[in-house]
C-alpha positions, 0 to 999 in steps of 0.5 A, spaced: 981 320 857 979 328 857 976 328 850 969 329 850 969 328 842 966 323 837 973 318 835 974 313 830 976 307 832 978 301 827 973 295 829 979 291 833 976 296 839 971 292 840 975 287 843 976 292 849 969 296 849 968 298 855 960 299 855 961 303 862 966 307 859 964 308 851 957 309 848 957 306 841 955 312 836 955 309 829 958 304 824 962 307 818 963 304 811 961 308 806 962 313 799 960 319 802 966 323 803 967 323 810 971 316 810 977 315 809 980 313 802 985 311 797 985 311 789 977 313 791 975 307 795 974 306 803 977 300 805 977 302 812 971 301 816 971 305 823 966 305 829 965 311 832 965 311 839 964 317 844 968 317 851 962 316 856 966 320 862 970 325 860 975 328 865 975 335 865 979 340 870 972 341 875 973 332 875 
């Protein structure tokens, strides 16, 4: 809720994205070393998403 970073999330997420309170940043899958690997592969996909309304102690 008070996070106002870009998160990773797996791709079930968009099973409860909501567009109100999520804005979609980027698609992750790829070898460029910025994904998470085992044995050199990428097998996860991530989604990253940024909350749209994050609370702060001034909300």
């Amino acid at each position: 809720m008070d996070y106002s970073g870009f998160m990773g999330v797996p791709i079930t997420f968009l099973h409860k994205f909501n567009p109100d309170q999520f804005e979609l940043i980027k698609f992750r899958k790829g070898d460029d070393d910025n994904d998470l690997s085992i044995n050199g592969k990428c097998p996860y996909f991530r989604i990253i998403i940024k909350n749209r309304k994050p609370i702060t102690a001034t909300n």
